[in-house]
N, C-alpha and C positions, 0 to 999 in steps of 0.2 A: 506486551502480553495482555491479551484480556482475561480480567481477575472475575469471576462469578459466585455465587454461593447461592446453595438448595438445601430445602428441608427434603429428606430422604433416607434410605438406608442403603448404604456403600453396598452391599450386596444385589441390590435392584436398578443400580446405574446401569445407562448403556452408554459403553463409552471401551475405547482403543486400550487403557487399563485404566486400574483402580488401586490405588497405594493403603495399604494398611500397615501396623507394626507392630511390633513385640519386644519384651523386654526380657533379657538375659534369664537365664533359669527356668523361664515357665514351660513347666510342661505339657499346659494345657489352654490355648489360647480363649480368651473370654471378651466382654466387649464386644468392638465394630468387627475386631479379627473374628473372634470365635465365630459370629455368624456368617462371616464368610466361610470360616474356616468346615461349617457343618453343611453350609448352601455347597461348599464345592466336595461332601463327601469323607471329609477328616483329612484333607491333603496334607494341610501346614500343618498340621498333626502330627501325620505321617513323616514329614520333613523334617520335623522337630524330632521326632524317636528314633528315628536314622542316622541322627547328628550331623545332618547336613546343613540344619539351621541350628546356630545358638542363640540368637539374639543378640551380638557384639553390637557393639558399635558402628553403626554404619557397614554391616554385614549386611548383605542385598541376595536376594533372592526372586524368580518370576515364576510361576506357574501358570498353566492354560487352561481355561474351563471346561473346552470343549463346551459351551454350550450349556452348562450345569448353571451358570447366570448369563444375565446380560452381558458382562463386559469379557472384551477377550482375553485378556490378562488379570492376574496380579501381583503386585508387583509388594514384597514383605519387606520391609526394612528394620532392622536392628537400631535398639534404644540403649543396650547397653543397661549394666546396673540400674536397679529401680533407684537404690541407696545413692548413684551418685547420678541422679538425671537432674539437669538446670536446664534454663529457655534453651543455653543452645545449643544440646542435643537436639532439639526439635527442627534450627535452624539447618542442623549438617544432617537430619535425615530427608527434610523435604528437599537439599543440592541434592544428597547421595540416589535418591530416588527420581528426580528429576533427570540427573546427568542419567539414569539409568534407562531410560523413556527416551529419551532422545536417541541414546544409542539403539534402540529398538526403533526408531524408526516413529514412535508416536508422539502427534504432533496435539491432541487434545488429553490430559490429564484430569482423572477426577483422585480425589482424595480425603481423607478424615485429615481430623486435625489433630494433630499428635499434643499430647499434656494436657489437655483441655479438661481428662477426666482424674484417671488413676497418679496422673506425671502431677497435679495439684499446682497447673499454671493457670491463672484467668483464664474465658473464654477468647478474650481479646488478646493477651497477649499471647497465648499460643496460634491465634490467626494471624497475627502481625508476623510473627518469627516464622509460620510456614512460607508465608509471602516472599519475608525476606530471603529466606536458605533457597528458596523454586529459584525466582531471579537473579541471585548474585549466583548461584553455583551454576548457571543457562551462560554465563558471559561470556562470548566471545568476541575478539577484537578483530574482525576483517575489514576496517575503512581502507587495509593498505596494499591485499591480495587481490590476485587476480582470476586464479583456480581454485575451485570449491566445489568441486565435481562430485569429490570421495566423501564429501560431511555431510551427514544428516541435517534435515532441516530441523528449525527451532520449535519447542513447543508455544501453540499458538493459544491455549485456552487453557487455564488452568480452575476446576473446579472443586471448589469447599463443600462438602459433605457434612450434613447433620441433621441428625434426628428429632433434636429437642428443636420446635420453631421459636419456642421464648427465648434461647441461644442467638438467633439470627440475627439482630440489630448489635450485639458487640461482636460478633463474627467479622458483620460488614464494618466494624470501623477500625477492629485492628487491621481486614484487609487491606483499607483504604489508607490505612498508617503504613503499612508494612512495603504498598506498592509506592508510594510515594517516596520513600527513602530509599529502599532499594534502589530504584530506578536514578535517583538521586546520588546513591553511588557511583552507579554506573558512568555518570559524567565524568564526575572524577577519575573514573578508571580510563573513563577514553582519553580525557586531554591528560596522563602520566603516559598512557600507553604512544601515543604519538610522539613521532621522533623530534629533536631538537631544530629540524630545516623547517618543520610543518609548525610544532608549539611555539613559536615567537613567540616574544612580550606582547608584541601588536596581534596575531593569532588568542592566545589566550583574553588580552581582553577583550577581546569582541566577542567572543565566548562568551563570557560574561554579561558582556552589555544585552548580548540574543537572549539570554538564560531570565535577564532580570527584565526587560519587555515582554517577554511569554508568561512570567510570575504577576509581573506587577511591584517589583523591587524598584524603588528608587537608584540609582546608578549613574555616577559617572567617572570616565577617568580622568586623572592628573596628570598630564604632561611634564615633560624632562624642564621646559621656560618655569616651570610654577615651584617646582619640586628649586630650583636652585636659586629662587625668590624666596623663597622660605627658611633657604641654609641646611639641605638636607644632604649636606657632602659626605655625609657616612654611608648614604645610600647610593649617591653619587658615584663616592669611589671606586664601587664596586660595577658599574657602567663604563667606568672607563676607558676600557678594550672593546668594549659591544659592540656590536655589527648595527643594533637600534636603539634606539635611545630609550630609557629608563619610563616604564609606566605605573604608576597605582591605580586600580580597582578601587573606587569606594561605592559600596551596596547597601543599602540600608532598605530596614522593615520596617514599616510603622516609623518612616518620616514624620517629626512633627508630633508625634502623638503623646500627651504625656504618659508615659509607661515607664519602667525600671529599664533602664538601657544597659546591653553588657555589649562589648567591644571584640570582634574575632581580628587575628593580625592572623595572616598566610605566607611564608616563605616562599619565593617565587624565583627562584635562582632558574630557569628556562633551559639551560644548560651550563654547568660549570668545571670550567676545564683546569682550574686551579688558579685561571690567572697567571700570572708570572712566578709562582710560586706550583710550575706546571705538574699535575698531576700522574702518575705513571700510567701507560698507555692500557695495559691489562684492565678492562671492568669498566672502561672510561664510557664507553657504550650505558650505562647503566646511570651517567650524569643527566641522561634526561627528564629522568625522575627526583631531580631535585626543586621540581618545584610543586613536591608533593601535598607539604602546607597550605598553598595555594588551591590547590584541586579540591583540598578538603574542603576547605572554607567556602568555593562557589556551590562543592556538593552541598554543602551544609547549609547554606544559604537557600539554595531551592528547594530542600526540604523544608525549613522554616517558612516561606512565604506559602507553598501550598497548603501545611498542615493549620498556616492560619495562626500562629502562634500571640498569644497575649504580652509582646516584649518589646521595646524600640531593639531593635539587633543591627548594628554598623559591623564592616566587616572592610580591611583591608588588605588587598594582595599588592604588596610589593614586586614589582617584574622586572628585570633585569639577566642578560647572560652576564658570565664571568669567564673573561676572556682573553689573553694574552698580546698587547702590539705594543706598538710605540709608547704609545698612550697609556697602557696601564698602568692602574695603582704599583709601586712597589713596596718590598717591604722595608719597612723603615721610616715610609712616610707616614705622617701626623696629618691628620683633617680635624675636622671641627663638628659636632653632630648639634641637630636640632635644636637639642634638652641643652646647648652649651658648653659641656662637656668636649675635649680634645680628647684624638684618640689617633695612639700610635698602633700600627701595622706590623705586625711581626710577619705574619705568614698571610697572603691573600689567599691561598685554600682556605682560611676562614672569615669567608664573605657574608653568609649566613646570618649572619650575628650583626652586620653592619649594617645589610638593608633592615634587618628587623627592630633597629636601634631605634632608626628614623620613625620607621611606620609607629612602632607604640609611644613613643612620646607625641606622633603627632593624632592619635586615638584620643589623646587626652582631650581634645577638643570639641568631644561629643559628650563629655563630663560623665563617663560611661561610669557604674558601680562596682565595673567587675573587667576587665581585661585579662583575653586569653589568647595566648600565640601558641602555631602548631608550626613544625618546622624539623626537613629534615636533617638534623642540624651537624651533630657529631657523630664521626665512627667511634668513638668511647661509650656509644649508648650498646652498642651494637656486643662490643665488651664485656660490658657490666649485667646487660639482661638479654643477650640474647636475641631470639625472635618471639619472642612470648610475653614481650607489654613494654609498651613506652615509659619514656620516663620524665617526672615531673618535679617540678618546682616550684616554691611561691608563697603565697598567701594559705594559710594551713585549711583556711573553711572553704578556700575554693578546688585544694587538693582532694579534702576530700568529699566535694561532690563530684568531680573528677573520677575518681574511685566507685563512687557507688551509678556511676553513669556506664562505666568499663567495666564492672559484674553484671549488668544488664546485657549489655550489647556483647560481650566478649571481645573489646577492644580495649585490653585491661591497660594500666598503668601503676606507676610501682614511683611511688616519694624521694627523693633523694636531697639531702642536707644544703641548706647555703649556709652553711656558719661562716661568721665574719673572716674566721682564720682564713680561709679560701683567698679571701681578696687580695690577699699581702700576694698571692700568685702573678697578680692581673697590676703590680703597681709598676710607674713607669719614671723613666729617670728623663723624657722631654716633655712629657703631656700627662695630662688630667688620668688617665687609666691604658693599659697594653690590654689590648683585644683577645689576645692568647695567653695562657697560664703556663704551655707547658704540655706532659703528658699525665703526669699524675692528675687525677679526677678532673679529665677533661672534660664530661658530660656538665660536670657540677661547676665550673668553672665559667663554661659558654653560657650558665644559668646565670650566673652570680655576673658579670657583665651585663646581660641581659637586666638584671634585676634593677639598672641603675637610670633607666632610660625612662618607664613609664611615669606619670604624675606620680611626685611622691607621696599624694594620700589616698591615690586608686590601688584597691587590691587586684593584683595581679598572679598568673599562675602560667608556666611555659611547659609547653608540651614538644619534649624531643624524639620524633618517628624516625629517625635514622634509620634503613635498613630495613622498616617496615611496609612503605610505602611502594614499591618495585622492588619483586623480587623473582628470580631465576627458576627457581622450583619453589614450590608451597603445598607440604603435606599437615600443615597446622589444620587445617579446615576443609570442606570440600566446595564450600561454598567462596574459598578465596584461592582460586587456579593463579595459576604463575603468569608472572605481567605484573601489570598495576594492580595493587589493593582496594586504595583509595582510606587508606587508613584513618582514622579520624573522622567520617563525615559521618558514622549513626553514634561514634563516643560524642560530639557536640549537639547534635540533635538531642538527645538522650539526655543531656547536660540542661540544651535550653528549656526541654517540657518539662521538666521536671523541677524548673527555675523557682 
């Protein structure tokens, strides 16, 4: 999509429509609205005292000029409560109004920028979050249809509207932020959205490898010979059924450069069928998205190299399917992982935790100051919180940047306990630690294993998207339609500018 921005007044565009908005209660619109709302006559006036429009939330409404302005439409969007508007109602007004465009049929959009004035968000961050709500909520996944006869084409131009010209230069730089990550989702959502025959291990890294030549990211992968020169049979084990052999993604920003370096680990399970520890057939279709961690981290990654970020940032995707034959891990068996530690297998449905064992012990070797893994790890996150914020572990100062990165972006996250008692869960009567606890606080559990692996004097912090990452339906947002999310790649973006 090309992103633009004009000094002008929304009512003097010529353009296919023009988006304006309103907030709950008014009865009299004022601002960019009022003067449309006076150029077209008192329409959205009139709609308003009718009670056809209230200003909900993401309440959408179109009117036609006739000719009373330049543009042929406009298109009103609801803001909902003044009292409870944050960034991203601005985010789910420019989907709601974008997805509303498209169904009309138009393919060039002009618009204000919602919060910028009365809503008390920056000039910049309300341009960023319009950016980002236009293109994540525009997302559709056709790499794999054949008929697309009945769907409207995509909006091809999207224009920012404003009056004040000393506004334009943070206008264009939250655009420039807003399209870069966005778009940067969208990766992520395409390699979760793609099926398990097409996402390989060897498919997804070369993703990767394309993503970080087009960036400028340093990049290479680790092959299955290197990975078991090293003693990475935790990660191993879990290849063991695989149709291909075991790969890691390593990416890195600012190679070389002395900077503050922090460590991203991505869970990469490609497809996971349980292993021999075989999953039930129902929803199984839905294991392609377990190697949602991973998607974030490449999203997350090319958003870091074009915004240019001031960090050394290493990032690795563990890939592996998990897959039932001869050859698979079973449970009962004991391996050996990187950090030295033995670990015995209770259930190979929790593989997750074994590739991600290997990958952040072997993070340690970029002597990073901060290690973070996303991964989607446990159905007990799924449990405990729901669809409405991940759940985290770790180091307390990294949780709560973690936090204040997820009230930004609305890709929240919510603390949960490793007290030592947990551990007597995970103790093993062959080996050094049991990989499973059990069902009782199983989120906290796959933490607390986890907890044991990184350098023990790098602070660390685990991020569990279980259930968040590909999902069936999604009426949480309008800007996250059902399919892939791509959960995690603007909460780590958001995380590292803010470093």
């Amino acid at each position: 999509m090309q992103i633009t921005v004009t000094t002008g007044k929304i009512q003097q565009q010529t353009a296919a429509a023009i988006v304006v908005n309103l907030f709950a209660g008014v009865e009299k619109p004022e601002g960019a609205t009022g003067a449309v709302d006076q150029a077209l006559g008192g329409q959205i006036s009139a709609l308003i005292a009718s009670g056809d429009f209230r200003g909900k939330k993401n309440e959408v409404a179109v009117l036609y000029s006739n000719g009373a302005i330049p543009a042929q439409r406009v298109i009103v969007v609801g803001l909902g409560k003044a009292e409870k508007f944050h960034v991203d109602v601005v985010r789910q007004a420019a989907a709601t109004a974008a997805r509303k465009a498209r169904d009309l049929g138009v393919t060039a959009l002009h618009t204000i920028i919602h919060g910028a004035g009365i809503g008390g968000l920056t000039t910049e961050q309300a341009a960023q979050a319009v950016v980002e709500g236009t293109i994540l909520g525009l997302y559709r996944f056709h790499e794999l249809k054949t008929q697309l006869e009945e769907e409207r084409p995509d909006i091809e131009t999207l224009t920012l509207v404003e009056y004040d010209a000393n506004k334009i230069a943070d206008i264009e730089t939250g655009a420039r932020a807003g399209q870069i990550i966005a778009e940067s989702v969208l990766l992520g959502r395409d390699l979760t959205n793609r099926p398990g025959n097409v996402a390989t291990p060897s498919h997804i890294a070369q993703a990767a490898v394309q993503m970080c030549e087009e960036t400028g990211l340093t990049c290479r992968v680790m092959e299955k010979p290197e990975m078991e020169e090293l003693g990475m049979e935790a990660l191993l084990s879990v290849n063991k059924g695989g149709g291909e052999p075991a790969k890691m993604v390593i990416m890195e920003h600012n190679a070389g450069a002395d900077l503050p370096t922090v460590a991203l680990v991505g869970k990469g399970i490609t497809f996971d069928t349980g292993g021999i520890s075989l999953k039930p057939g129902a929803d199984m279709h839905l294991m392609k998205g377990d190697m949602g961690g991973a998607a974030a981290v490449i999203g997350a990654m090319r958003a870091v190299a074009l915004l240019d970020l001031p960090l050394h940032v290493v990032a690795l995707t563990p890939l592996t399917e998990n897959m039932p034959d001869a050859f698979a891990t079973k449970p009962g068996d004991v391996v050996k992982s990187l950090k030295g530690l033995t670990i015995e297998i209770h259930n190979t449905d929790a593989e997750g935790r074994m590739v991600l064992a290997d990958a952040l012990t072997y993070a340690g070797e970029y002597n990073p100051e901060a290690i973070f893994d996303i991964a989607t790890l446990t159905g007990a996150r799924v449990i405990a919180l729901g669809a409405h914020a991940a759940a985290v572990m770790g180091d307390e100062g990294l949780l709560e940047r973690l936090q204040q990165a997820g009230d930004a972006t609305y890709e929240r996250v919510w603390p949960l306990p490793l007290f030592e008692e947990y551990g007597k869960q995970l103790e093993s009567l062959v080996a050094d630690v049991k990989h499973l606890g059990g069902r009782p606080a199983g989120t906290i559990t796959a933490g607390f294993f986890l907890s044991k692996f990184p350098p023990d004097d790098t602070p660390w912090a685990h991020i569990d998207i279980a259930g968040l990452g590909l999902v069936e339906s999604n009426d949480a947002a309008p800007y996250a339609p059902k399919g892939a999310t791509a959960f995690g790649v603007r909460l780590l973006v958001e995380l590292l500018r803010n470093w």
